[in-house]
N, C-alpha and C positions, 0 to 999 in steps of 0.2 A: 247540923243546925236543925231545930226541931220547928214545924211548923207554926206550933203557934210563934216561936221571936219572928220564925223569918216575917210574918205575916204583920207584924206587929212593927217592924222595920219596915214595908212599904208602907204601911198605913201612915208613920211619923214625915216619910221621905215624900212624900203625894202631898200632906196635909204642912209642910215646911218649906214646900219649892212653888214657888206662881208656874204658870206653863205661859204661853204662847206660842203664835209658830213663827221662825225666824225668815229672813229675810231672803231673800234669791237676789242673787247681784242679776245685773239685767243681762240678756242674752241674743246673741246673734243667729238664734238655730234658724235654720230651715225650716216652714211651717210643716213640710212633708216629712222632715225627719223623725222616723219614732219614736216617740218619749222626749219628744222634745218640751220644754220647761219657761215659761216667763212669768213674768210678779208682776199683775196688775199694777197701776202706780196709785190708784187711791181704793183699792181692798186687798186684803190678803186671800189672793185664791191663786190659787198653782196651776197653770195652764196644762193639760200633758195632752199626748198622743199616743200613750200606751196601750188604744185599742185603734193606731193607726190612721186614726180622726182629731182634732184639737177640741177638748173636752178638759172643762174644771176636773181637778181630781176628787173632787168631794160627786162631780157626776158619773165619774167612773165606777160603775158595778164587776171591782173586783179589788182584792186585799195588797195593795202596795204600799212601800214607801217610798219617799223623797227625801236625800239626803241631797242639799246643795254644799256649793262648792265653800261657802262662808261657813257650815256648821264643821265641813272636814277640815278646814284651816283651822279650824277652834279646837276638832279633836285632836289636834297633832293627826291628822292622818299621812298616811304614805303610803300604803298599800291598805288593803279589802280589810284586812282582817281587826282595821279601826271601825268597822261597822257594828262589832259589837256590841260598841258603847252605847251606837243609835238605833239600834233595830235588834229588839226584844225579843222574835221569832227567829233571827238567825246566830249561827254561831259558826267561825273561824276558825282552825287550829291547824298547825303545822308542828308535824314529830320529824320524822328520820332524815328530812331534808329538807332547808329552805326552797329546792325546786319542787317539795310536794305540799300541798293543803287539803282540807276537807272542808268541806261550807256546807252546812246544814240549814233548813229553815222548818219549823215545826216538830223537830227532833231526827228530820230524817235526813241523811247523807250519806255519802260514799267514804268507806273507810280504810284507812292503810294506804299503803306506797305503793300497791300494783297500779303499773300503769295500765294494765289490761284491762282494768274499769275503767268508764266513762264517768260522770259525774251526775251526781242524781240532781244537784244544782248547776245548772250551765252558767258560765261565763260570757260576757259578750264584753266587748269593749268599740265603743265607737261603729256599731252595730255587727262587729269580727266577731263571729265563736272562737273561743280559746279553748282545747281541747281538753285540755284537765284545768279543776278550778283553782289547783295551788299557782298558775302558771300568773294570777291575780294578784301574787305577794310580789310583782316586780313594783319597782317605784311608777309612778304614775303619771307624774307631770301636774299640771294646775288642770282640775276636773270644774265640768260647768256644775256637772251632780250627779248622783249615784244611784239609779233606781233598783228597789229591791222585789221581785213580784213574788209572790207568797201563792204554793200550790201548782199544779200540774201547769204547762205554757207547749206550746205548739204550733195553735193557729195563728201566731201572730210573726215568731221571729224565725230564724232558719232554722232554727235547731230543736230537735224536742227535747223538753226536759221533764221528769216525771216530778221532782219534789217542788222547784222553783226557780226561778232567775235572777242571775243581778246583771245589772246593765251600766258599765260604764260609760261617761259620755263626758273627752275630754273639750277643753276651750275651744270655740272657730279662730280662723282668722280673721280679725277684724277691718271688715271692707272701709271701714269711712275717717278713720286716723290713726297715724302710729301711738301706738301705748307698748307695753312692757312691764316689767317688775325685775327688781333681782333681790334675793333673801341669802340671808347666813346665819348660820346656825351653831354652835358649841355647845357642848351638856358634859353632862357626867361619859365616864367611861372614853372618855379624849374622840367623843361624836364630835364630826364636822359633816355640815350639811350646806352645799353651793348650790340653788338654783335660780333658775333667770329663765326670761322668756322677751322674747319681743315680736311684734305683730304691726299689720300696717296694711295700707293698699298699695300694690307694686303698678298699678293701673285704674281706671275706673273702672274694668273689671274683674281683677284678678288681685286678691290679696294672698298673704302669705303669714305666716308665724310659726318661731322653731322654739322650741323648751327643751332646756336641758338641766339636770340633775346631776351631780358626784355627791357622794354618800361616804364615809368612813367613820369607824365604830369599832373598841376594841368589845373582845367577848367577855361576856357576863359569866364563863366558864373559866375558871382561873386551870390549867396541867399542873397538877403537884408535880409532875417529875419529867420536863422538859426534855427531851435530847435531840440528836441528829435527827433534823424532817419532822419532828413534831414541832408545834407551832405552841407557842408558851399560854394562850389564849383562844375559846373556841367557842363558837357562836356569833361572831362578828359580824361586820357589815363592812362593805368595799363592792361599792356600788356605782355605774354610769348608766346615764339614761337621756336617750334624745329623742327628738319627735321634730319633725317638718311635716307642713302641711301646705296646700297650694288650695285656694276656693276661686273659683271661677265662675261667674253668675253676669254671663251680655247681658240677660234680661231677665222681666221678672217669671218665667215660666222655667228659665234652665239652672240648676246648679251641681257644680262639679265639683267635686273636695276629693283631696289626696293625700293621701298621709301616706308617709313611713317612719316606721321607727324602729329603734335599735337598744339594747339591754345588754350590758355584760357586769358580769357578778363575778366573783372571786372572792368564795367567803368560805371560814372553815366553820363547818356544820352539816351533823349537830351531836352534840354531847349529849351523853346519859346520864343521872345519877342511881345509885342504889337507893330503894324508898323500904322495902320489907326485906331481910335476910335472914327474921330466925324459923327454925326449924317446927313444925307443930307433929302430933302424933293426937291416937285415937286413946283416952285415957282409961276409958270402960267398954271394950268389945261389947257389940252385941246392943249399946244401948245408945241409939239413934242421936244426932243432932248436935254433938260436945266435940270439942278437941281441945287442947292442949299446947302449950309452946313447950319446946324440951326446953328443961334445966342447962344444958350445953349447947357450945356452938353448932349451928347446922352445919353437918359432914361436909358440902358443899363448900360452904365458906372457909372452911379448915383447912380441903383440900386445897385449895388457892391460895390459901397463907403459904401453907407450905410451897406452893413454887415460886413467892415474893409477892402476893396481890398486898392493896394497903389497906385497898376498904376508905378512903381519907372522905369520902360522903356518909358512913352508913349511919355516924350520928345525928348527924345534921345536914339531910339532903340541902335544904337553901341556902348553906353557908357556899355551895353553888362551884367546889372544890372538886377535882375529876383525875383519874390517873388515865395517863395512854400507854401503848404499850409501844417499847423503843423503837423508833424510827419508823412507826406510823403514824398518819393522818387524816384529818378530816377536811383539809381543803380542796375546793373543788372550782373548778369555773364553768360557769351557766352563759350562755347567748343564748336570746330572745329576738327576732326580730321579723319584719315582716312589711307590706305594702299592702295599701286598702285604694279601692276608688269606689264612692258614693255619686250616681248621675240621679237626681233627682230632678223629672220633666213634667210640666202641666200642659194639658194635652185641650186642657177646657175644661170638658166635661169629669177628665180621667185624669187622673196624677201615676208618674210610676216612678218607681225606684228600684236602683240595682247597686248591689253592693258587691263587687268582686276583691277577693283578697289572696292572698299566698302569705303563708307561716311559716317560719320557723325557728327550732326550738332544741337546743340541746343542751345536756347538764351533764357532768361528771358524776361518779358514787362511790369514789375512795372515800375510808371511813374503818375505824377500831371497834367491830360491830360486836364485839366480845365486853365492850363499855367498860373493861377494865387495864391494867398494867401487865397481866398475864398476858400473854401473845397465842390465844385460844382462834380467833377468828378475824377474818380482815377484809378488804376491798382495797386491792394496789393500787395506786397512784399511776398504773402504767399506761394509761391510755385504752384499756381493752374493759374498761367500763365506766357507761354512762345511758344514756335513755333522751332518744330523736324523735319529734315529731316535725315531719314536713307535711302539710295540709294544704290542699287550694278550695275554696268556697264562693261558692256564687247562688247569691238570690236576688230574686226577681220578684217586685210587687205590682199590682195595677187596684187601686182602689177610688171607688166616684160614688155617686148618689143618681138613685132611679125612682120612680114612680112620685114626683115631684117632692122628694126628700124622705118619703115614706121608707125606701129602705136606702143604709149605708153599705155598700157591698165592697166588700177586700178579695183577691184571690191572690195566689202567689206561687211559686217555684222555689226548691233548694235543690242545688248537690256540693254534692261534700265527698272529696278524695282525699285520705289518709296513711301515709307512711309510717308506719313506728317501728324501731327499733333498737332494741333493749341489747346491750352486751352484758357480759357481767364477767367476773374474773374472783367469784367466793372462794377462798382458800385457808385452808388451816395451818393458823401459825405456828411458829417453830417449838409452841409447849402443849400443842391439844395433845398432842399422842399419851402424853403425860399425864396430862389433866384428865383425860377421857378413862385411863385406864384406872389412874386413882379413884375417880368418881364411881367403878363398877364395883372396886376394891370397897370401897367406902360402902358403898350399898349393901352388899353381902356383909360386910361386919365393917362397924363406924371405929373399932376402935385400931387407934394409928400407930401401935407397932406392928399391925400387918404390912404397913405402905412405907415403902421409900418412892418415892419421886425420882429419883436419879437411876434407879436399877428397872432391866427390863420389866415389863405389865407393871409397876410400878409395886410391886412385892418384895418385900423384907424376908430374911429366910425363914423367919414364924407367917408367914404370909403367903408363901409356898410350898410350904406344909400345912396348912390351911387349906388351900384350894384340894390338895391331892389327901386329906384324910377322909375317913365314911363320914363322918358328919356333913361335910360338906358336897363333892360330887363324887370321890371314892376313887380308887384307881382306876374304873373306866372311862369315867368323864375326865378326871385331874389334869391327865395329859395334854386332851384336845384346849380344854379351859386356859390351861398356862401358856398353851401356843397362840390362841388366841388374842390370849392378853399381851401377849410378847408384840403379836404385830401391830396390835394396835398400838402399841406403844410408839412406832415407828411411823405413824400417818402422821408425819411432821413437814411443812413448809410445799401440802401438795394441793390442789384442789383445781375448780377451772383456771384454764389458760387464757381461755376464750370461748365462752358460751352466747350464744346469740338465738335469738328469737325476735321474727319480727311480723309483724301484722300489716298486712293492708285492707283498708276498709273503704268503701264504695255508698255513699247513701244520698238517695234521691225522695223528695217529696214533693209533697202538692198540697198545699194548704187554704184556705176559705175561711173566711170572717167575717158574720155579714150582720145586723142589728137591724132588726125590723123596727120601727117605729108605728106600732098598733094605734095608737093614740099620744095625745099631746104629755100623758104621764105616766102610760104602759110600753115598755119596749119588751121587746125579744130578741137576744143576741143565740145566736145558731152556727159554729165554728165546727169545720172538721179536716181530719191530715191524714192523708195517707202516706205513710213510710217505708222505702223498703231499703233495706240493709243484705248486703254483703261485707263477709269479711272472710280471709285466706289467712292462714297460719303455714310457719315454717319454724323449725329449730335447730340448730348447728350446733356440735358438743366439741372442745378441746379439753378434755381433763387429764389428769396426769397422775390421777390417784390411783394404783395397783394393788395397793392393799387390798381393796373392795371387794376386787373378783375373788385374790386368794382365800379372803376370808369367807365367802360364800360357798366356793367350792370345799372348803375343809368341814364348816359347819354347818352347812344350810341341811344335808343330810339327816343330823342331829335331833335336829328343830320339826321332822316329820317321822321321827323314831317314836312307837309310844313308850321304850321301856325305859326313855328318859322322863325323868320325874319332872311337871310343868313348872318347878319354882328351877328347876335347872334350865328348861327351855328358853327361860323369861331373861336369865341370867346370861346365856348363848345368845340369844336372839340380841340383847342390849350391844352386845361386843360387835355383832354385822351391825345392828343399826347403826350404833356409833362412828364405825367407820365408813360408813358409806351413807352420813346423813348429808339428808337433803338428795340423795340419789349423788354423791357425788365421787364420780366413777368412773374408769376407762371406757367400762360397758358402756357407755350414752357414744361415747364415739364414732360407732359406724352406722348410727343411728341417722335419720334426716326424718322425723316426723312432719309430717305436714295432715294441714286439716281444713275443709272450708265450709261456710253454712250459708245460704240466704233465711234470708226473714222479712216477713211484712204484718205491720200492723195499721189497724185506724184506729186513733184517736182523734177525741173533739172539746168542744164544751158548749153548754142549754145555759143562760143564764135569762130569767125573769128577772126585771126591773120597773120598781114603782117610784114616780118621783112626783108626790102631792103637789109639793111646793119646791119653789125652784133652793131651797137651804135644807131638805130633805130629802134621803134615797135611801130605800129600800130593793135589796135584792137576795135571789135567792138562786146558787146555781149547782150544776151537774159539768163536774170535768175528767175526762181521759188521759194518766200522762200513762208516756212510752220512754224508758231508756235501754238501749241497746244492747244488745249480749256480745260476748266477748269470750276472750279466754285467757284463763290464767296463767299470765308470763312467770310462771314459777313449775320447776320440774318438778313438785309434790306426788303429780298422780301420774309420769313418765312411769309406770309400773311401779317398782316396788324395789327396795334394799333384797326383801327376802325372794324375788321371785324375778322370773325371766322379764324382759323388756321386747317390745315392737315399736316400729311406727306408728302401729293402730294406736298406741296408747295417746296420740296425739287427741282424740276425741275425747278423752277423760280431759283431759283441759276447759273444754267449751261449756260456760254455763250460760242461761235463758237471759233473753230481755227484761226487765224490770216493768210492771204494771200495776198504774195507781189510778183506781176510781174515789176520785174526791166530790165531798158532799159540801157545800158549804151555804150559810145563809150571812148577811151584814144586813147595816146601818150606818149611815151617815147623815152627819147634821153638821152647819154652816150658822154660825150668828158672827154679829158684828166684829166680837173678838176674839174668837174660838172655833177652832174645828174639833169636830169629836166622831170619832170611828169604831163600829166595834165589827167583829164576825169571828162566828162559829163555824168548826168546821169536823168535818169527820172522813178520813182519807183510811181506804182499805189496800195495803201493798201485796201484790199476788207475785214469783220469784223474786221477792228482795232477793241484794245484791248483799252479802257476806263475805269479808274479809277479813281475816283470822287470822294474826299468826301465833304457833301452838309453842315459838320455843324455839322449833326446829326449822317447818317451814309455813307458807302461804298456806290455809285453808279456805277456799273460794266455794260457797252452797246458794243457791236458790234459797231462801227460806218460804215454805209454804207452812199450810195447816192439813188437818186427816179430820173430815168428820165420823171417821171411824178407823181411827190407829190399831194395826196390826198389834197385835201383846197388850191390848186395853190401854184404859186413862196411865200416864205417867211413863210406856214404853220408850216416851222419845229422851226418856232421862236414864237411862239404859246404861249405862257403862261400859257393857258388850259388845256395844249395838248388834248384839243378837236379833232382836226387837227393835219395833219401831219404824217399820214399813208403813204403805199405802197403796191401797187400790188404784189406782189411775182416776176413776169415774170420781172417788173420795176426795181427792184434793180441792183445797181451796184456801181462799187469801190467807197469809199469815203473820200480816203486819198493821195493827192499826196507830193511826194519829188523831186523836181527836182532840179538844180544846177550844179556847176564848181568848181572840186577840181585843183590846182596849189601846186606845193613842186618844192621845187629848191636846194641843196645843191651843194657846191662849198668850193672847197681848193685852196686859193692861194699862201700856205703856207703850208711847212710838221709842224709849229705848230699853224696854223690856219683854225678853222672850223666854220661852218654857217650853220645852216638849215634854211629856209625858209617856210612856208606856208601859204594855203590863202583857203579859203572854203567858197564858198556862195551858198547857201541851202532857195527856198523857198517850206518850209513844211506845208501842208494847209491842211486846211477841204475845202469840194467841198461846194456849194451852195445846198440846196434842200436836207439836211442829213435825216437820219431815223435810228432808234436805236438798231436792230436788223438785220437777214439775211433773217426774216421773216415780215417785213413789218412794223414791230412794230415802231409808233410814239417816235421820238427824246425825252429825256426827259426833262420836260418843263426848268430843273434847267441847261439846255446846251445850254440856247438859242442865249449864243453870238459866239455859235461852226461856224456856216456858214458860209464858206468864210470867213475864217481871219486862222491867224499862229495859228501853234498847239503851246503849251508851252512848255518852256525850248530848243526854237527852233528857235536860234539867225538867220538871214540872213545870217551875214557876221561874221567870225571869221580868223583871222589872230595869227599867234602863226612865234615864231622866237628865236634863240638860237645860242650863239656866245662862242665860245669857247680859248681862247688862250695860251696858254702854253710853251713861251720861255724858253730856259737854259738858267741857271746864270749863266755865266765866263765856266770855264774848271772845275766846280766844281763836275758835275753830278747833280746837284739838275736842279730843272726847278719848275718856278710859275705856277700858276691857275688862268686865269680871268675869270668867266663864267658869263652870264646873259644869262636870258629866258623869253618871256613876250607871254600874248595871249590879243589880244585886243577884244571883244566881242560887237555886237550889240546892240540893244535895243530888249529883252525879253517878254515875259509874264512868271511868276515862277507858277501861279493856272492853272490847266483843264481845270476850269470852264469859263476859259480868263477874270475873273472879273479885272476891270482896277484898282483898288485898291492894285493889285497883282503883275501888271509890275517895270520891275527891268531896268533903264537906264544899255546905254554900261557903261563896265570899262574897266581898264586894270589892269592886275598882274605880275606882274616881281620877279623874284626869283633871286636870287646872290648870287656867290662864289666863295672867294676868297683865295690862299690859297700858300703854299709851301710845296714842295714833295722831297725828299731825290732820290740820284740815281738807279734806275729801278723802282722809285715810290715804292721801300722799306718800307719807311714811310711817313707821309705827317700831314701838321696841316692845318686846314682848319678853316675859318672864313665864315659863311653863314646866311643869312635870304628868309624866306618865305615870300611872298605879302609883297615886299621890303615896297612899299608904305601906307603900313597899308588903301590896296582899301575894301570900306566900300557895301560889298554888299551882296545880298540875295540869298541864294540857294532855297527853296520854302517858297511861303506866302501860308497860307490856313485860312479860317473861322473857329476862335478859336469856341472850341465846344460848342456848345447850350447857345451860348450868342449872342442873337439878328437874324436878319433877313436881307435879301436883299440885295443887291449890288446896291452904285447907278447907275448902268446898268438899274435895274430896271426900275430905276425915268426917265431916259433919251430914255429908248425904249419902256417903256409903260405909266408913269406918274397915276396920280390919276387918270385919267379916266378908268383907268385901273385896278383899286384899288390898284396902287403901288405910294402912296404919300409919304408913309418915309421909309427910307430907314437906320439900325441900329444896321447892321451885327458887330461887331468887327473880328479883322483882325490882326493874328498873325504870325510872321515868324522862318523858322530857319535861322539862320546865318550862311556865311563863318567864315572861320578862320581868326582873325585879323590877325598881325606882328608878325614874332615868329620869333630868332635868338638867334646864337649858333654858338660854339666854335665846333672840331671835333678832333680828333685827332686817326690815322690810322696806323698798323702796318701790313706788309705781309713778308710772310717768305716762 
């Protein structure tokens, strides 16, 4: 989408929609509860305490939003990732598993399925950190509202976050009479949706309210070829969710609130589609920037046909068609659950709050990770993988006013203990050996009467005379080569048994908030955190792959001989790697890596505030986010295929904390009908958090900058990575965010409302990267990181929501017109920015339309999702260990470079198509 339309589509969509800002149903918060929300009864101002004080949000100097509980009933929300539609600066997506998501705000977030990241946007729900932010995609329950804070947070809530926050905040119980609701729901796809809630006083001082939720939904992924233990449909939903809560308030200085809740999931997810499969090559050696699609099938694809693959996506990824391979699957069950208590006490002068919680959290990861009908790769159903977080969390606030109101002063406490651990059980199915040896076969020469499939190394007898003539390695390699290929033929139905790693993590802070009040229209807000983090690493290996060693012992020799020729070494070296990818090996066996780091950091935030006039503010501030380092739960850097293994290698795992100094200035203005917001900002990320995967496996880097890169401008695009070092003293940030957020709401009408927004964000990697905080060279497979957008990191995002609701007649009823649309730039969905991965702008609009009985008693409702059934991608990544390269390759390095073909296959997850549905709603 080119920018003049897209620009030219918000301008039509802004200048064709009224705004306003829409209603907050009234609310029972705690004054002392954080971000807590009420709706004036005769102006529209939004109460919060998002700096721990009750303050209009138009006098709040800093960049949030407020999504209440009435706009999410309108978006169809159900979980987080309907925020899209309402908040322009964030973005949502879930790939390899409905227990994982990514939530970005200003382009920046934590990417991929390691759980060994933290999240650059933290989660909180009902003031609980949720330890990863996909754990957000569980159902929710009836929400009072959603707050979204935009940029570094720390001094305020338990948790640091470096990019931003979102803040759920479900219903209280209601102390002063019983009410409830029950809803049901039917749609496309044989959706049923049952939830209810009912609430009350159990006493004059103790009320109570329990919400519960069932969910069912066939998959938007249809199995072309069904059998035993695969599931005819994938991507579903089969869902329960409950929530009790107990509030206790004698008086008016104590309140006690108790929640628990509980989450189980049983959903098969998630499917892949093929999106790129043909082959390209470099059509004029030697002359920079071109490549080419081959005339013929990509080797790759070919060879897959021939062991029965169907390909039934590769013409038509949205027709949303998927093959598995026999007697795999992707269903998995997820539990969620956990207990919170909130004492919030006024002391007089002093208010405190404490918020003690325990989590937990565990999910399955069987799954056909090969995305196709061939039985190349897998995750057993057996029990022996999935990924655990047990957490307990406790903070403590004290915040009051001193020097007869002149200053607001906050001070507080966290600690945070963390269990995780990761099993896994990756193994190669009964046709890799096959596949793998074909694919080498393929590579050395495409054409296929070398290959049988069914005969050892998967060579034809022109195919074995082949490998052993001069042209090829000659009689003194031929031998070792065909042995070779023999075994690997035979890495069939082996991999872990039972691999484990698991992390404990330890984090204590001390945080202060404090806003001086200089004058009756200058303030000074002064915030800082100290953090320190522990965390301990451990890894247990059951594999059962022998091939691996054999093959290293025969040929790893080979491979440091010079008077093998390096197009033979490359050719050796593929047959160890292939069979012992991903490191997956008997040798990790007697292995027990462990590893452990402390770390402390201070972060804060300076915010200068001007407020003229009480429908005016001006501010201008300086903040420090912090997210934690970790280590990457994937065996990538356990040593090497080609070379010996240690313990020690447990320290190649560990990568840096994540550090964001954000710049930012706003505006805000309040008139009679309209609120209007804008702010600039500019955020520098020093060891961004990188997650990568190459194909094979997890690649996790630091991304920094080199004001002086070892091998000059352009080393860290290297290929070699020969080049492409850094001095220590050298380094510095290598991420920036800058951009213009805009929000407008406006009522011209008590039954007409509007939001507006508009967010343009350019999120980049610097020029001159390096891949660590210690010098260490970029990795070569990052080479198109410099200077270009990070991924899933649109420019420009526009979102808008219209709301209407006349009375019929003198009846009491009144209708429902809603629409919601986010119009999106042009993306990259890979890490890697490979261009086979970019996703054009779209647009999404949601609608609802409906009729409501008097006091909205009851209501029937008519609705759809992605009204326009818009066809697009949430992440593309390089389906696993099928082929090589990107044409990136061909066009930045070409055959002189030894990159003349290029024959990765390229697989995506998909959005949600069109999904609509009837509703029907009772409250009492």
């Amino acid at each position: 989408m080119s920018k003049t339309y897209w620009m030219l589509s918000v301008g039509a969509l802004a200048l064709a929609t009224p705004a306003y800002a829409q209603d907050d149903q009234p609310t029972t918060e705690s004054p002392v509860e954080a971000g807590a929300v009420d709706q004036q009864a005769d102006e529209d101002v939004v109460i919060v305490t998002a700096q721990g004080r009750s303050q209009s949000l138009q006098d709040v100097p800093i960049a949030v939003n407020v999504v209440n509980g009435e706009a999410l009933q309108n978006s169809g929300a159900t979980d987080i990732r309907a925020l899209n539609q309402l908040a322009p600066s964030l973005l949502v997506s879930s790939t390899g598993s409905e227990a994982n998501g990514s939530a970005r705000i200003r382009g920046i977030g934590t990417v991929g399925d390691n759980p060994g990241l933290e999240s650059s946007v933290a989660v909180f729900i009902d003031g609980v950190y949720r330890s990863r932010s996909g754990i957000g995609l569980n159902e929710l329950g009836e929400i009072e509202r959603i707050e979204v804070l935009r940029g570094p947070q720390g001094t305020l809530f338990g948790r640091n976050a470096s990019a931003g926050l979102i803040h759920i905040i479900s219903r209280r119980p209601n102390m002063a009479e019983l009410d409830g609701y029950a809803e049901l729901t039917y749609g496309n796809y044989d959706h049923v949706r049952v939830a209810g809630a009912i609430s009350g006083p159990l006493t004059e001082t103790l009320g109570a309210r329990l919400d519960a939720v069932y969910v069912r939904r066939d998959g938007f992924y249809t199995v072309v070829n069904p059998t035993g233990g695969t599931e005819p449909d994938v991507n579903d939903r089969n869902r329960l969710f409950t929530r009790a809560q107990l509030l206790f308030e004698p008086n008016d200085a104590l309140s006690v609130r108790l929640i628990g809740d509980y989450t189980w999931r049983e959903e098969s997810c998630c499917g892949a589609v093929f999106i790129e499969t043909r082959e390209t090559f470099d059509p004029t050696p030697g002359v920079p920037g071109d490549f080419a699609f081959s005339p013929t099938e990509n080797r790759i694809e070919t060879v897959l046909r021939s062991l029965g693959a169907r390909f039934s996506s590769e013409n038509d990824p949205y027709g949303r068609l998927i093959d598995v391979s026999p007697g795999r699957t992707y269903l998995n069950e997820t539990t969620d659950y956990g207990v919170s208590m909130q004492v919030d006490y006024d002391f007089g002068d002093i208010n405190m709050t404490s918020i003690t919680a325990y989590r937990g959290y565990k999910s399955g990861g069987a799954g056909d990770i090969d995305y196709n009908n061939v039985d190349i790769l897998y995750r057993a159903a057996d029990g022996n993988v999935f990924r655990e977080f047990n957490t307990f969390t406790q903070e403590l606030r004290f915040n009051g006013t001193a020097f007869d109101g002149a200053l607001d002063w906050l001070v507080g406490g966290y600690f945070a203990q963390e269990d995780l651990t990761v099993v896994d059980n990756t193994r190669f199915g009964s046709q890799y050996g096959a596949f793998a040896a074909c694919r080498l076969v393929a590579t050395l020469n495409p054409a296929a009467v070398l290959r049988n499939p069914a005969a050892p190394g998967c060579l034809s007898p022109a195919g074995r005379a082949t490998v052993t003539s001069p042209v090829a390695f000659g009689p003194f390699l031929g031998p070792a080569v065909l042995a070779g290929l023999d075994r690997l033929s035979t890495v069939n139905n082996v991999g872990d048994v039972r691999a484990e790693y698991l992390q404990n993590s330890q984090n204590f802070a001390l945080f202060t908030h404090n806003i001086f009040n200089i004058t009756d229209q200058i303030s000074l807000t002064l915030g800082a955190r100290y953090t320190f983090e522990n965390k301990d690493f451990e890894g247990r290996f059951n594999n059962d792959n022998t091939a691996c060693p054999a093959q290293q012992a025969a040929l790893s020799p080979l491979l440091v001989n010079p008077a093998v020729p390096a197009s033979a070494r490359a050719f050796i070296g593929g047959i160890v790697t292939l069979t012992c990818v991903g490191n997956s090996s008997v040798a990790l066996n007697g292995l027990n890596p462990t590893d452990s780091f402390d770390d402390g950091e201070l972060s804060g935030t300076a915010v200068l505030s001007y407020q003229p006039n009480r429908d005016t503010l001006l501010y201008a501030s300086y903040s420090r986010g912090y997210k934690a380092g970790g280590y990457n739960l994937d065996r990538s850097d356990l040593g090497s295929a080609l070379s010996p293994r240690s313990n020690a290698d447990a320290a190649n795992l560990r990568f840096a904390a994540e550090i964001n100094d954000a710049y930012e200035i706003g505006f805000k203005l309040t008139g009679r009908n309209f609120q209007f917001s804008a702010a600039a900002f500019h955020q520098r990320f020093r060891d961004f958090q990188l997650n990568t995967f190459n194909g094979t496996v997890f690649i996790v880097q630091n991304i920094n900058g080199c004001s002086n890169l070892i091998g000059g401008e352009g080393a860290d695009s290297d290929p070699s990575a020969v080049t492409g070092g850094c001095a220590i003293d050298d380094v510095t940030y290598g991420v920036t965010s800058t951009g213009l957020e805009l929000e407008l709401s406006l009522r011209p009408h008590p039954d007409l409302a509007v939001n507006l927004g508009y967010t343009f964000s350019d999120t980049r990697y610097r020029s001159n990267l390096i891949g660590s905080n210690v010098g260490e060279a970029l990795d070569p497979f990052l080479f198109l990181l410099p200077g270009d957008n990070l991924s899933n990191a649109p420019e420009h995002v526009a979102t808008a929501s219209v709301s209407w609701t006349p009375p019929i007649g003198n009846s009491g009823m009144s209708g429902l017109f809603y629409l919601d649309g986010r119009l999106t730039d042009d993306f990259n969905t890979g890490s890697d920015l490979f261009p086979e991965k970019e996703q054009n702008g779209f647009l999404v609009v949601n609608g609802r339309v409906g009729l409501r009985g008097p006091d909205e008693r009851w209501s029937l409702e008519v609705w759809a999702q992605n009204l326009f059934d818009e066809e697009y991608t949430q992440v593309a990544f390089n389906t696993p260990v099928q082929g090589s390269n990107s044409r990136a390759h061909i066009t930045n390095f070409g055959a002189t470079q030894g990159f003349g073909t290029a024959n990765q296959l390229f697989s995506a997850f998909l959005a949600e198509p069109r999904t609509y549905g009837i509703t029907g709603r009772f409250r009492f």
